[in-house]
CHARMM-style PDB file with segment names, atoms N, HN, CA, C and O in Angstrom:
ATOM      1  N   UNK     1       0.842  -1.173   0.000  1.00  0.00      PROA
ATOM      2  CA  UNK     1       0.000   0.000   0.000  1.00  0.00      PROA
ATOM      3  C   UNK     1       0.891   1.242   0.000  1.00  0.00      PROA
ATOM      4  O   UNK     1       1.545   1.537   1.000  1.00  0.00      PROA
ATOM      5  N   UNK     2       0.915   1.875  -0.975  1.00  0.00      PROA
ATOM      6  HN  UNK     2       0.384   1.635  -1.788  1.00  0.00      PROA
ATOM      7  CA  UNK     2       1.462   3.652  -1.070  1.00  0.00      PROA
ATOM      8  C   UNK     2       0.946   4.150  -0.039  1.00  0.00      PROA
ATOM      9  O   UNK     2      -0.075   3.727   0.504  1.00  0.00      PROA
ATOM     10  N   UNK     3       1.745   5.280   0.388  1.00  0.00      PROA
ATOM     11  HN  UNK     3       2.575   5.624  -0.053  1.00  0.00      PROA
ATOM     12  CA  UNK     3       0.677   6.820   1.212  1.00  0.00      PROA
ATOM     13  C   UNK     3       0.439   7.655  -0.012  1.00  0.00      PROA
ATOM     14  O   UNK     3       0.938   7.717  -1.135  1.00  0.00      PROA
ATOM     15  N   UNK     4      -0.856   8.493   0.873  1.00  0.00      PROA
ATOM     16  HN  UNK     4      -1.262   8.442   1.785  1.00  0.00      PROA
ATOM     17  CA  UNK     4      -1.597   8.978   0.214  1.00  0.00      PROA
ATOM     18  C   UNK     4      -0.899  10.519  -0.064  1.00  0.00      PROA
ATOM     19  O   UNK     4      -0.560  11.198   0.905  1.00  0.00      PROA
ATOM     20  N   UNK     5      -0.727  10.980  -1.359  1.00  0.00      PROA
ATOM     21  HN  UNK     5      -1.002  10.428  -2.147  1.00  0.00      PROA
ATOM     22  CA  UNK     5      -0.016  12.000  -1.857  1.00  0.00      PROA
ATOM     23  C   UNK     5      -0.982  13.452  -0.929  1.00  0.00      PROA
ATOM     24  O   UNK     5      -2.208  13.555  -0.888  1.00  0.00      PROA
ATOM     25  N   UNK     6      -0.089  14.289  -0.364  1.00  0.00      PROA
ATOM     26  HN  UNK     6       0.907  14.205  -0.397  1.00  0.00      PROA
ATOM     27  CA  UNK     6      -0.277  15.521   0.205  1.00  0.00      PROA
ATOM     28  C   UNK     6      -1.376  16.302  -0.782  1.00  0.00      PROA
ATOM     29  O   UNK     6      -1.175  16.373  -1.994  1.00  0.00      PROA
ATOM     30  N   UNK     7      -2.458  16.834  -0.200  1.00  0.00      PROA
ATOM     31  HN  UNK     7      -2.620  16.776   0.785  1.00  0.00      PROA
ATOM     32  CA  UNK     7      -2.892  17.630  -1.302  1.00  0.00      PROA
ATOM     33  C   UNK     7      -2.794  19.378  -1.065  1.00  0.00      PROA
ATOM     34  O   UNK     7      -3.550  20.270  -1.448  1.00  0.00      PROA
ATOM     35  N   UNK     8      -1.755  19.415  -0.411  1.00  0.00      PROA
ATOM     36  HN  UNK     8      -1.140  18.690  -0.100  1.00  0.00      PROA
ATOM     37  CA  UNK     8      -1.103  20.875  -0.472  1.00  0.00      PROA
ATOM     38  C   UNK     8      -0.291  21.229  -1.310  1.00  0.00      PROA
ATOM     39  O   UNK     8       0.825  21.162  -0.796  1.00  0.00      PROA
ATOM     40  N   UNK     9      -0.234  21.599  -2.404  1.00  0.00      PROA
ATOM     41  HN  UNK     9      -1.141  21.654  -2.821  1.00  0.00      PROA
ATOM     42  CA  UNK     9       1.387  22.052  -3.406  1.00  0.00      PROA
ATOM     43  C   UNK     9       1.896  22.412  -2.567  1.00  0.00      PROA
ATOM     44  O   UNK     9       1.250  22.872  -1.626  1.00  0.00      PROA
ATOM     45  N   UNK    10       3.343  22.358  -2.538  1.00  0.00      PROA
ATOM     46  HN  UNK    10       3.869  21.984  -3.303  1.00  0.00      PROA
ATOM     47  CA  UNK    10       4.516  23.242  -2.239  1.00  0.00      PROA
ATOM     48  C   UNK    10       5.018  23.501  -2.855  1.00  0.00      PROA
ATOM     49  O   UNK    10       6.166  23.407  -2.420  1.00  0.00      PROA
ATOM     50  N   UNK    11       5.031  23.970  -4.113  1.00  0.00      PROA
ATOM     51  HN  UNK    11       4.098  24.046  -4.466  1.00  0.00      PROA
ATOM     52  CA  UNK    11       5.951  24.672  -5.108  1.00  0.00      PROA
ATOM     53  C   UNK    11       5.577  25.978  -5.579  1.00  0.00      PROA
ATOM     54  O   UNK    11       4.490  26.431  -5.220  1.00  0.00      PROA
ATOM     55  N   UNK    12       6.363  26.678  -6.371  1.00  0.00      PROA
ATOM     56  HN  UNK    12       7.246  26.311  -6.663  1.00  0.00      PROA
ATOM     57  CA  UNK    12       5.934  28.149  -6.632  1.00  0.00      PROA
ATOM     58  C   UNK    12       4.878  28.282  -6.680  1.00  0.00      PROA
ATOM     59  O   UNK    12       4.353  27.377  -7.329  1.00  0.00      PROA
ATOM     60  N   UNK    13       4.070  29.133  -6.233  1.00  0.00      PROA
ATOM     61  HN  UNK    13       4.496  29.868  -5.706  1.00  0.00      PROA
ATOM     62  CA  UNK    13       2.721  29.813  -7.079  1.00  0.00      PROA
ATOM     63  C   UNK    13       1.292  28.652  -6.870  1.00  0.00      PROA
ATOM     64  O   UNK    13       0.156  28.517  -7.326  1.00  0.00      PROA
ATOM     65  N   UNK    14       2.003  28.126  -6.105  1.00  0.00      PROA
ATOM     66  HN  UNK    14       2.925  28.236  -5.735  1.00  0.00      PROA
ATOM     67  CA  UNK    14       1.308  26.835  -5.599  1.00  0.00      PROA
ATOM     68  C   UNK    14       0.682  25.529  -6.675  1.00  0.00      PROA
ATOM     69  O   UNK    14      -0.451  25.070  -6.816  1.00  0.00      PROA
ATOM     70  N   UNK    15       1.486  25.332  -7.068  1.00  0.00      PROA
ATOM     71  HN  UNK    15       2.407  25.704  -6.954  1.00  0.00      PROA
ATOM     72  CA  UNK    15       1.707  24.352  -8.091  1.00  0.00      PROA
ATOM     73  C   UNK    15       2.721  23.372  -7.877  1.00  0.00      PROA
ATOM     74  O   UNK    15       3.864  23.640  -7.505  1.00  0.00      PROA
ATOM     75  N   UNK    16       2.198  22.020  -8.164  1.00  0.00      PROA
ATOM     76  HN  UNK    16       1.270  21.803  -8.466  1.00  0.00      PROA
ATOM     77  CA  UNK    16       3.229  21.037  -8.080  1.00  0.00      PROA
ATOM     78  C   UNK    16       4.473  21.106  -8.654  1.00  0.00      PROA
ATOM     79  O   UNK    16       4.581  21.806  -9.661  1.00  0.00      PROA
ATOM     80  N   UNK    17       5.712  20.364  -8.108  1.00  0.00      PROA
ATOM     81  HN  UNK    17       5.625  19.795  -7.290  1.00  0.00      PROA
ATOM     82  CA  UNK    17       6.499  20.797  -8.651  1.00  0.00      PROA
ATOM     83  C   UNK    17       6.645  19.944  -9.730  1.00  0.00      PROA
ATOM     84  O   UNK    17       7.193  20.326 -10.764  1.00  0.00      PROA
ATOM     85  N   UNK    18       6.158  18.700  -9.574  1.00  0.00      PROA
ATOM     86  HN  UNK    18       5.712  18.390  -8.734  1.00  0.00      PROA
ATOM     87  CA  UNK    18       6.088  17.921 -10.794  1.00  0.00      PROA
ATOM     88  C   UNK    18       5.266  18.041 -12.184  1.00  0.00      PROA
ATOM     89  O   UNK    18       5.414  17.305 -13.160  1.00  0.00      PROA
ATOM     90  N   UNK    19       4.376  19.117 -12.066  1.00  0.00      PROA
ATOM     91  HN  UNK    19       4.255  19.715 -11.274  1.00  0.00      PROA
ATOM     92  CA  UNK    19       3.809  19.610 -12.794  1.00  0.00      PROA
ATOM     93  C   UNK    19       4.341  20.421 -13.435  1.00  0.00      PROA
ATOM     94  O   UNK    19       4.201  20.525 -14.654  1.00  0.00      PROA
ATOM     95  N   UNK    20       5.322  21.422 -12.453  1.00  0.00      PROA
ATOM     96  HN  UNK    20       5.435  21.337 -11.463  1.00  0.00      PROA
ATOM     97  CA  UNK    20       6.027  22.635 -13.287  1.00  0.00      PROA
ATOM     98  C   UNK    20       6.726  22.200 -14.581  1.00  0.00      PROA
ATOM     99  O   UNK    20       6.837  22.665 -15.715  1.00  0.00      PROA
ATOM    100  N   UNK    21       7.289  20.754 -13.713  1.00  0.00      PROA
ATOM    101  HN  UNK    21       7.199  20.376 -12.791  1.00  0.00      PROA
ATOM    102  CA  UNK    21       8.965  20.393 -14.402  1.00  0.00      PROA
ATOM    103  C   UNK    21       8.334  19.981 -16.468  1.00  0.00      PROA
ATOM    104  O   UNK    21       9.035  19.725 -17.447  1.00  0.00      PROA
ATOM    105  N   UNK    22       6.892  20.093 -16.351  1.00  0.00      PROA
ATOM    106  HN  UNK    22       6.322  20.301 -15.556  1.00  0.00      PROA
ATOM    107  CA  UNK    22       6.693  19.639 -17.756  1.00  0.00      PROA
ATOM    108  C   UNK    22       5.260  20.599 -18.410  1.00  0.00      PROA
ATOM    109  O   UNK    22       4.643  20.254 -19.418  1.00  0.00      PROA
ATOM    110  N   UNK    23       4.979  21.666 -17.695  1.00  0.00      PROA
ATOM    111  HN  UNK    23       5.480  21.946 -16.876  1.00  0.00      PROA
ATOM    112  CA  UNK    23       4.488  22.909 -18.252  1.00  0.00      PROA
ATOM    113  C   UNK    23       5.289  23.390 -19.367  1.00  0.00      PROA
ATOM    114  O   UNK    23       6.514  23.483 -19.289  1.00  0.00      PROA
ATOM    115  N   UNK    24       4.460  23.771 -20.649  1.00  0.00      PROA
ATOM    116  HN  UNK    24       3.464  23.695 -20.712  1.00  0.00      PROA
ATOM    117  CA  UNK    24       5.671  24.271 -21.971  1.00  0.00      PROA
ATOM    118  C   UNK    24       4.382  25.119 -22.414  1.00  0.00      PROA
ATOM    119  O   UNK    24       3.170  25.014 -22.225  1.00  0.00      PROA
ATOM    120  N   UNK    25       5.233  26.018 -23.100  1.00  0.00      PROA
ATOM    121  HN  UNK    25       6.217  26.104 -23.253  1.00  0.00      PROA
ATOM    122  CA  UNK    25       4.737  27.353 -23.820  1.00  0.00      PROA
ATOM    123  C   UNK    25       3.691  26.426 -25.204  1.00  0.00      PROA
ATOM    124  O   UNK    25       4.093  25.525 -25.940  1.00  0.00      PROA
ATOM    125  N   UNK    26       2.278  27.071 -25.160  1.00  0.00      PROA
ATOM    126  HN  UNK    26       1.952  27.804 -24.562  1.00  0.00      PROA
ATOM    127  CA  UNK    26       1.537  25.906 -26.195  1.00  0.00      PROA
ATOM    128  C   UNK    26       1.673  26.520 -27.326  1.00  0.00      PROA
ATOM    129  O   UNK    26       0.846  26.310 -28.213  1.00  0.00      PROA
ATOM    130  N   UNK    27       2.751  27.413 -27.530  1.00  0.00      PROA
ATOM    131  HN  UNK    27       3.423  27.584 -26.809  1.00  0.00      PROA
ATOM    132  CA  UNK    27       2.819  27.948 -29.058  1.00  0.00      PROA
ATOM    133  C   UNK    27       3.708  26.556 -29.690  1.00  0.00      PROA
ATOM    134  O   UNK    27       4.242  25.638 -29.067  1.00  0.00      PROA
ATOM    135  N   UNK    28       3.626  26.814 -31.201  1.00  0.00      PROA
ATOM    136  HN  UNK    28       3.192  27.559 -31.708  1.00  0.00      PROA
ATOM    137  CA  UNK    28       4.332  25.901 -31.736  1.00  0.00      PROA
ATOM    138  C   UNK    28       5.908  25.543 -31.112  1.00  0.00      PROA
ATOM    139  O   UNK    28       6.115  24.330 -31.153  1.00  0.00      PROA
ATOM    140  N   UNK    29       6.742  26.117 -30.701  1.00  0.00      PROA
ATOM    141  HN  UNK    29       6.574  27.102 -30.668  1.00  0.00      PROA
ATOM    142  CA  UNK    29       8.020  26.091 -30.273  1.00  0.00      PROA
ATOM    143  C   UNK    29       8.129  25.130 -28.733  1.00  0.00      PROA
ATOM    144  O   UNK    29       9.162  24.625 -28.293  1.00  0.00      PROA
ATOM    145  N   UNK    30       6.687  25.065 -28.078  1.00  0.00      PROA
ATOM    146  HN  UNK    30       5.848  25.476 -28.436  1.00  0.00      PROA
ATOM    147  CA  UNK    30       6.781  24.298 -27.054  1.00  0.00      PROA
ATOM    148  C   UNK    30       8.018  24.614 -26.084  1.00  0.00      PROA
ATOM    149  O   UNK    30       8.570  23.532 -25.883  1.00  0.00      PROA
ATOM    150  N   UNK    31       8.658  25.590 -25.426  1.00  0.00      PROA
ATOM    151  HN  UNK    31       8.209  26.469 -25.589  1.00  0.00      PROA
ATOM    152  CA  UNK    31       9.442  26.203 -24.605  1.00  0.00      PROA
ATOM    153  C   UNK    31       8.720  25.725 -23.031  1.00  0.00      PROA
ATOM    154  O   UNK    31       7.617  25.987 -22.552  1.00  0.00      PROA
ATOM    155  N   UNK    32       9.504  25.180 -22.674  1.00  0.00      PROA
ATOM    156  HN  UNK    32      10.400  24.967 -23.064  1.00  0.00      PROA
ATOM    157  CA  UNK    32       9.530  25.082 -21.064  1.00  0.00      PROA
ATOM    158  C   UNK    32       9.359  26.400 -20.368  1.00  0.00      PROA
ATOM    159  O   UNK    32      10.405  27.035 -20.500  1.00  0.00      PROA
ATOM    160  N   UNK    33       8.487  27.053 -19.698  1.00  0.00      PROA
ATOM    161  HN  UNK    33       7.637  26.537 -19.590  1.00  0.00      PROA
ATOM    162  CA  UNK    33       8.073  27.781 -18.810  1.00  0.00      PROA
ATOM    163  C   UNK    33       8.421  27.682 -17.614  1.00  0.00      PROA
ATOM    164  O   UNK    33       8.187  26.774 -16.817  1.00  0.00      PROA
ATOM    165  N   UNK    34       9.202  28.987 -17.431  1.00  0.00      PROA
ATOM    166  HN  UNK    34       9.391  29.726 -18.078  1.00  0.00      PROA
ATOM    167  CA  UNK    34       9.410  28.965 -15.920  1.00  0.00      PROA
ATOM    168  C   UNK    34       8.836  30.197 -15.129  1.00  0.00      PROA
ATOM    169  O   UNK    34       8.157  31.029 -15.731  1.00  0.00      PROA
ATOM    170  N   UNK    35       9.074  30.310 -13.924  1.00  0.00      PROA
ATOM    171  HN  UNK    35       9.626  29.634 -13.436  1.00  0.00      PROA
ATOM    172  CA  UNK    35       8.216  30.889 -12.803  1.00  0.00      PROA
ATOM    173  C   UNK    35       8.548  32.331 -12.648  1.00  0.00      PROA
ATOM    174  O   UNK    35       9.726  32.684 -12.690  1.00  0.00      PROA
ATOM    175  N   UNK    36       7.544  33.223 -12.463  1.00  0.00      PROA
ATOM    176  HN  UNK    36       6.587  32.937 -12.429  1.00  0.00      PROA
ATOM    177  CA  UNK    36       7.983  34.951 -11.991  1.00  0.00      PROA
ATOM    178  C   UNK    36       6.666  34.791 -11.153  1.00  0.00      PROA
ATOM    179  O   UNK    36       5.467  34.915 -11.400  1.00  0.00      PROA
ATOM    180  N   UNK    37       7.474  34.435  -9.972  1.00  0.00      PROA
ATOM    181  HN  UNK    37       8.448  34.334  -9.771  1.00  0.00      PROA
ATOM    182  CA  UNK    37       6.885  34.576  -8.785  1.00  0.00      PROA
ATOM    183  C   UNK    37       6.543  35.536  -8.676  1.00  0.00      PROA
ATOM    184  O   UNK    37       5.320  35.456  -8.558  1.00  0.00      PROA
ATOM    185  N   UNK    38       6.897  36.676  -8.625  1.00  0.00      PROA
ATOM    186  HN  UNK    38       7.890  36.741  -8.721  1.00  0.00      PROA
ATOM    187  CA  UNK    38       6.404  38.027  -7.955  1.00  0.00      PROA
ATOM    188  C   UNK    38       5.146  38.569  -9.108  1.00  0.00      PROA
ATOM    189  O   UNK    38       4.162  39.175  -8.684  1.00  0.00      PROA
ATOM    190  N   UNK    39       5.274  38.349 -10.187  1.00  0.00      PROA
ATOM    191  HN  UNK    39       6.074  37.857 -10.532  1.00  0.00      PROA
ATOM    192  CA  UNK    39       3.993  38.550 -10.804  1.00  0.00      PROA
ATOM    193  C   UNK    39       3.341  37.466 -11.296  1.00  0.00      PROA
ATOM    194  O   UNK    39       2.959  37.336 -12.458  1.00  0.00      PROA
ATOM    195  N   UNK    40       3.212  36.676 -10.395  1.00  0.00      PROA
ATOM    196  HN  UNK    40       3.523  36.782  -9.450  1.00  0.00      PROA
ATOM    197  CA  UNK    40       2.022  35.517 -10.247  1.00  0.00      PROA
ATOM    198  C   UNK    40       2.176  34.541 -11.644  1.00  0.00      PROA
ATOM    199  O   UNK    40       1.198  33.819 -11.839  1.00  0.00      PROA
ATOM    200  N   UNK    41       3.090  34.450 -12.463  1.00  0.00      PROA
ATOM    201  HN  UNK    41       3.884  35.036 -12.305  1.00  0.00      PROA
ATOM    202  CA  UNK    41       3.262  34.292 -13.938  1.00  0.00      PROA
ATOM    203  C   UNK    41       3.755  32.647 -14.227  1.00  0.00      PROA
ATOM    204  O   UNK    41       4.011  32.116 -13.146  1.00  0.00      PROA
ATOM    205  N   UNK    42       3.903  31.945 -15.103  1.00  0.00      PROA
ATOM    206  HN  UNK    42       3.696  32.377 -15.981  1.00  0.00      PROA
ATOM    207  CA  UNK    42       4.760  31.770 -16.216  1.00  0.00      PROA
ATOM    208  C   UNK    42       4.870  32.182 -17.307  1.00  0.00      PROA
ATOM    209  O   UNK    42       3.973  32.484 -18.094  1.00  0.00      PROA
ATOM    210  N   UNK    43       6.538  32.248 -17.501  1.00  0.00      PROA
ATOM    211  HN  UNK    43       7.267  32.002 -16.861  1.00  0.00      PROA
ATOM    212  CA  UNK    43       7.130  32.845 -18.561  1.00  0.00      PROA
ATOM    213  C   UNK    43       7.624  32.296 -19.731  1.00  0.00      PROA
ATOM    214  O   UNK    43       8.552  31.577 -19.360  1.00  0.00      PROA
ATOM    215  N   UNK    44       7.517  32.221 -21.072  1.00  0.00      PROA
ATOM    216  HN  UNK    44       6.763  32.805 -21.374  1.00  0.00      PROA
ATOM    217  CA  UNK    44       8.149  31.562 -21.696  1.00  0.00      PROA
ATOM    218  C   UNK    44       9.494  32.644 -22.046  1.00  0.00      PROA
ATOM    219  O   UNK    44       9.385  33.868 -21.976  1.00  0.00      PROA
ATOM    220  N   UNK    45      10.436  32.107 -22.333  1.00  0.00      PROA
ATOM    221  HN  UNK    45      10.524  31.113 -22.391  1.00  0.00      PROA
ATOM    222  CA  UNK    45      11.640  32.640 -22.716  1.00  0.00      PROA
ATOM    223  C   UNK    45      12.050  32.743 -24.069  1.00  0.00      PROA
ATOM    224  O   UNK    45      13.016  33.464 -24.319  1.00  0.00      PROA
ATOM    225  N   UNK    46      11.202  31.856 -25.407  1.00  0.00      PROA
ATOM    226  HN  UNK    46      10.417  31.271 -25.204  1.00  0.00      PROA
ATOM    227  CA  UNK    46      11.233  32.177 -26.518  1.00  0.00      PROA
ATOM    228  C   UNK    46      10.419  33.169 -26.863  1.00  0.00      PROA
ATOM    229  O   UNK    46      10.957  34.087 -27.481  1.00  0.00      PROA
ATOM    230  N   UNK    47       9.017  33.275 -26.597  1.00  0.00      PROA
ATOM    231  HN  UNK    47       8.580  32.529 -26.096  1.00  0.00      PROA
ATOM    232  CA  UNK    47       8.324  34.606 -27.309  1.00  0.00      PROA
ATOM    233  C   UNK    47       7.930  35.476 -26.621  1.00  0.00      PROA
ATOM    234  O   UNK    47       7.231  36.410 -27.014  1.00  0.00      PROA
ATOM    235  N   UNK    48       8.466  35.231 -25.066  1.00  0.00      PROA
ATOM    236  HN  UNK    48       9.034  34.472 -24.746  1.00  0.00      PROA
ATOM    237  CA  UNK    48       8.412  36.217 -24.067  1.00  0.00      PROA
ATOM    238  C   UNK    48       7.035  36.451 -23.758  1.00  0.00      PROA
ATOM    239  O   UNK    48       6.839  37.624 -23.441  1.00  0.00      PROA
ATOM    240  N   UNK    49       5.724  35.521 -23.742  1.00  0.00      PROA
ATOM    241  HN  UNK    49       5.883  34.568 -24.000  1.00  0.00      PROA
ATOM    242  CA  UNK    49       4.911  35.478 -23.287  1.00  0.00      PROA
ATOM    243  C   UNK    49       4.660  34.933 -21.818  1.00  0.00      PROA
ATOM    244  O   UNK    49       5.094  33.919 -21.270  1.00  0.00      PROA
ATOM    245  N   UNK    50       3.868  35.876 -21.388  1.00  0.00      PROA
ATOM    246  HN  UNK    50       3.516  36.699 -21.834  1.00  0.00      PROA
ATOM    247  CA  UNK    50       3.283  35.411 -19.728  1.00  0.00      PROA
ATOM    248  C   UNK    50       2.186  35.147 -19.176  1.00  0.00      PROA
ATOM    249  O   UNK    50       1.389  36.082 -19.103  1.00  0.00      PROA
ATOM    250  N   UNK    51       1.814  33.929 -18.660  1.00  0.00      PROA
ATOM    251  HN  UNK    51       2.461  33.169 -18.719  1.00  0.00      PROA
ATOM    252  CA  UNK    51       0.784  33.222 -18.824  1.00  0.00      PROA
ATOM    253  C   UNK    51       0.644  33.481 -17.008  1.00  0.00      PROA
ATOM    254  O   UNK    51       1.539  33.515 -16.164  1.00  0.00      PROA
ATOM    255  N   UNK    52      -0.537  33.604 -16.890  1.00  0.00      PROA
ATOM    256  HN  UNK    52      -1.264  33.577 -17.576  1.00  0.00      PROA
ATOM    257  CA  UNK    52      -1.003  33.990 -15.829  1.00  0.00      PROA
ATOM    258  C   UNK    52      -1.567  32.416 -15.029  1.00  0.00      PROA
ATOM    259  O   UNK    52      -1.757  31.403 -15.703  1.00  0.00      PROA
ATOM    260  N   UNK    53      -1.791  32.461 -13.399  1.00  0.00      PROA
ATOM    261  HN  UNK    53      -1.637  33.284 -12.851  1.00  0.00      PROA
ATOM    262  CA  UNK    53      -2.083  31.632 -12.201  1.00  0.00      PROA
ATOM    263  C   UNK    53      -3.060  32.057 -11.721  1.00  0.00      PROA
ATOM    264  O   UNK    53      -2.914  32.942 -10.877  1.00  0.00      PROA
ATOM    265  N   UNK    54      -4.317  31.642 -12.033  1.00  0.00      PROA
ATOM    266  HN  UNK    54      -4.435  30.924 -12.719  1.00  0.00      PROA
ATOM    267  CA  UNK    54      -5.345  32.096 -11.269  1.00  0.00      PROA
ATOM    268  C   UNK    54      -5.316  30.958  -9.917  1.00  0.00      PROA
ATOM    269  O   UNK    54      -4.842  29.924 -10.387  1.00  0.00      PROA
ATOM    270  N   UNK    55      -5.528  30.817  -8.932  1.00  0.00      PROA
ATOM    271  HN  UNK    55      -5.914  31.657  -8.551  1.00  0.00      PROA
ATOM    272  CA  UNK    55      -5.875  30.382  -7.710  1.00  0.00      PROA
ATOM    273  C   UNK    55      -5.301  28.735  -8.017  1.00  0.00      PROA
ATOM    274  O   UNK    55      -5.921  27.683  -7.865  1.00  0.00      PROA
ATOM    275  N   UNK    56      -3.628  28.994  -8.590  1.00  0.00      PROA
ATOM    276  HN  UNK    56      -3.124  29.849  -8.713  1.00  0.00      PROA
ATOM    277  CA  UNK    56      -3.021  27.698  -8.716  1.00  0.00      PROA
ATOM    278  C   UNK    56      -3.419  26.857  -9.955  1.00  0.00      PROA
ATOM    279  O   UNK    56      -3.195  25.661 -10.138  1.00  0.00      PROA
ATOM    280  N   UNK    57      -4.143  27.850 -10.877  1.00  0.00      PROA
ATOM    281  HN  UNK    57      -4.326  28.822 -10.729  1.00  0.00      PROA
ATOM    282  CA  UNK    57      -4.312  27.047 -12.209  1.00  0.00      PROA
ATOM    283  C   UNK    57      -3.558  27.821 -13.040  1.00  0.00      PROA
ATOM    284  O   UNK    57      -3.638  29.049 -13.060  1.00  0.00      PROA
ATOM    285  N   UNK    58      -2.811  27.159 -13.743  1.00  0.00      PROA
ATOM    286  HN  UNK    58      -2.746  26.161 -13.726  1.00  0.00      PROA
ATOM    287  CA  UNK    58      -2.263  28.037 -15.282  1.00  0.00      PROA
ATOM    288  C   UNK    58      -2.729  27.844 -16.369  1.00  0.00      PROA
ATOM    289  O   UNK    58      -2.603  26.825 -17.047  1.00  0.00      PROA
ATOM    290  N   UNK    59      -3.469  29.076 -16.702  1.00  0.00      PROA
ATOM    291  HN  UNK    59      -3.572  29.904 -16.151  1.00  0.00      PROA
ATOM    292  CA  UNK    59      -3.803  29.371 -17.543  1.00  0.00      PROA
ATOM    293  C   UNK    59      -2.874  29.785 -18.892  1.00  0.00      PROA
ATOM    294  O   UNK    59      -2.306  30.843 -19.161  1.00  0.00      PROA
ATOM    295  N   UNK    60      -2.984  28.091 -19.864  1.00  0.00      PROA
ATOM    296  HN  UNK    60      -3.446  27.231 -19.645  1.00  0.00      PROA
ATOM    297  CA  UNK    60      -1.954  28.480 -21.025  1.00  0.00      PROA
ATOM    298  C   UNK    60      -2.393  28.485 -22.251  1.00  0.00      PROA
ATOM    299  O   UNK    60      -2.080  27.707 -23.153  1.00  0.00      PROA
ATOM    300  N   UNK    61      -3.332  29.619 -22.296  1.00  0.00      PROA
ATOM    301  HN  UNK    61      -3.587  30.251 -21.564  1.00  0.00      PROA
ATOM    302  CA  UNK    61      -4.379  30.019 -23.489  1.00  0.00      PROA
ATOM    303  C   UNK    61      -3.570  30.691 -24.143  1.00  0.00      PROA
ATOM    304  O   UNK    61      -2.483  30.382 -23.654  1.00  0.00      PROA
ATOM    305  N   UNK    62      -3.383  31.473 -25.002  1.00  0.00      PROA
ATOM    306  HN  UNK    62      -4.265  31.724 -25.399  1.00  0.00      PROA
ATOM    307  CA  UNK    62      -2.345  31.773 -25.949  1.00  0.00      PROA
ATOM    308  C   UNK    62      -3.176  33.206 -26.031  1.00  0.00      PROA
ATOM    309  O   UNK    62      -2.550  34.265 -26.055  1.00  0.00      PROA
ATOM    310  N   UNK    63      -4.980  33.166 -26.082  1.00  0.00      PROA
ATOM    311  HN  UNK    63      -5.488  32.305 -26.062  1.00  0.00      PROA
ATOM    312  CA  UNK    63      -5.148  34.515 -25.813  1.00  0.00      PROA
ATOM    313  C   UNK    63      -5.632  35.173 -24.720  1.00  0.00      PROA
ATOM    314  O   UNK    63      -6.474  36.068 -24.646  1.00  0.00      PROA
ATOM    315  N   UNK    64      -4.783  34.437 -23.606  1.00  0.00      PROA
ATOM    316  HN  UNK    64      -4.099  33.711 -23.665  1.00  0.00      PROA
ATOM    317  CA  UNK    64      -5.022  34.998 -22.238  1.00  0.00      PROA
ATOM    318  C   UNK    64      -3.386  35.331 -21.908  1.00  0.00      PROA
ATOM    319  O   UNK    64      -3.084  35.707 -20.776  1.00  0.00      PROA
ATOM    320  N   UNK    65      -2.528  35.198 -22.779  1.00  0.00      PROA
ATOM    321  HN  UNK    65      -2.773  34.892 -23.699  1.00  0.00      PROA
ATOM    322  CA  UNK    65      -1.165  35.787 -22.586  1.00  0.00      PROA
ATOM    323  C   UNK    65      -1.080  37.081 -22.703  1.00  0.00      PROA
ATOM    324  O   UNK    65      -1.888  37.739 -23.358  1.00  0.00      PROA
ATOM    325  N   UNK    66       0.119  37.676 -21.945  1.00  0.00      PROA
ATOM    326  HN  UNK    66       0.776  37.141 -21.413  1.00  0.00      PROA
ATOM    327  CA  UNK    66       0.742  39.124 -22.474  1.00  0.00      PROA
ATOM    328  C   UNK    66       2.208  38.704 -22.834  1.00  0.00      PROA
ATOM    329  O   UNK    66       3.042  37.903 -22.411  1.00  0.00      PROA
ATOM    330  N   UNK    67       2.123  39.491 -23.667  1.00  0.00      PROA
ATOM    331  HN  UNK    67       1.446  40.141 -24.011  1.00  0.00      PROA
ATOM    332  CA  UNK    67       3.592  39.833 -24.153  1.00  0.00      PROA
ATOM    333  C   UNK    67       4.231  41.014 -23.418  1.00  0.00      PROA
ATOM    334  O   UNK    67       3.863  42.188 -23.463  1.00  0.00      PROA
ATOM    335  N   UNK    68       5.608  40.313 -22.496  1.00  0.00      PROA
ATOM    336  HN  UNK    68       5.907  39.360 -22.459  1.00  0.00      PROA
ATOM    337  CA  UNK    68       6.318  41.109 -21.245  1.00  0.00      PROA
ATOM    338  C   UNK    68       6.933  41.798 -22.350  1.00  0.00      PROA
ATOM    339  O   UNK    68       7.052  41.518 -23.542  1.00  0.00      PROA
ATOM    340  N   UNK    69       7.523  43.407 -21.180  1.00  0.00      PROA
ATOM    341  HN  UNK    69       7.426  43.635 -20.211  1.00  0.00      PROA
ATOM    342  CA  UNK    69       8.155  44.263 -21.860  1.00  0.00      PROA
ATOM    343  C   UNK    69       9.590  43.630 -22.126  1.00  0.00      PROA
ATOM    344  O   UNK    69       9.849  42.465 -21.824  1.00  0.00      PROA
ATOM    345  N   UNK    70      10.371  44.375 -22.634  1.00  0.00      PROA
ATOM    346  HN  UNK    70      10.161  45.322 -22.879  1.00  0.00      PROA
ATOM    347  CA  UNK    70      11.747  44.162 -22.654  1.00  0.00      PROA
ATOM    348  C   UNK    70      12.516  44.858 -21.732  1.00  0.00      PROA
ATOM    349  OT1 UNK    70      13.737  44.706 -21.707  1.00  0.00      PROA
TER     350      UNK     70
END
């Protein structure tokens, strides 16, 4: 018998971390997304889009992105 998996995230933004490790940008280029904690985000690093965390969900709609400044 396993134990029963925690149902608290502990990872950024409150998201699993095993989840993070395979979150990717859903544009064609598929870029691994990583975290901007301080503005609640993932980021992709190829088209510099930022995909927003509502209440620990990521939202990776393509037209619910912004395009960060430079």
């Amino acid at each position: 018998m396993t134990a029963p998996r925690s149902s608290a995230p502990s990872g950024p933004l409150g998201l699993d971390p095993d989840l993070l490790s395979i979150l990717a940008c859903p544009d064609t280029h598929h870029t691994p997304l990583t975290v901007d904690e301080a503005a609640g985000e993932l980021v992709c690093g190829t088209c510099d889009r930022a995909f927003p965390v509502r209440d620990g969900i990521p939202v990776l709609l393509l037209d619910e992105a912004r395009h960060r400044s430079s």
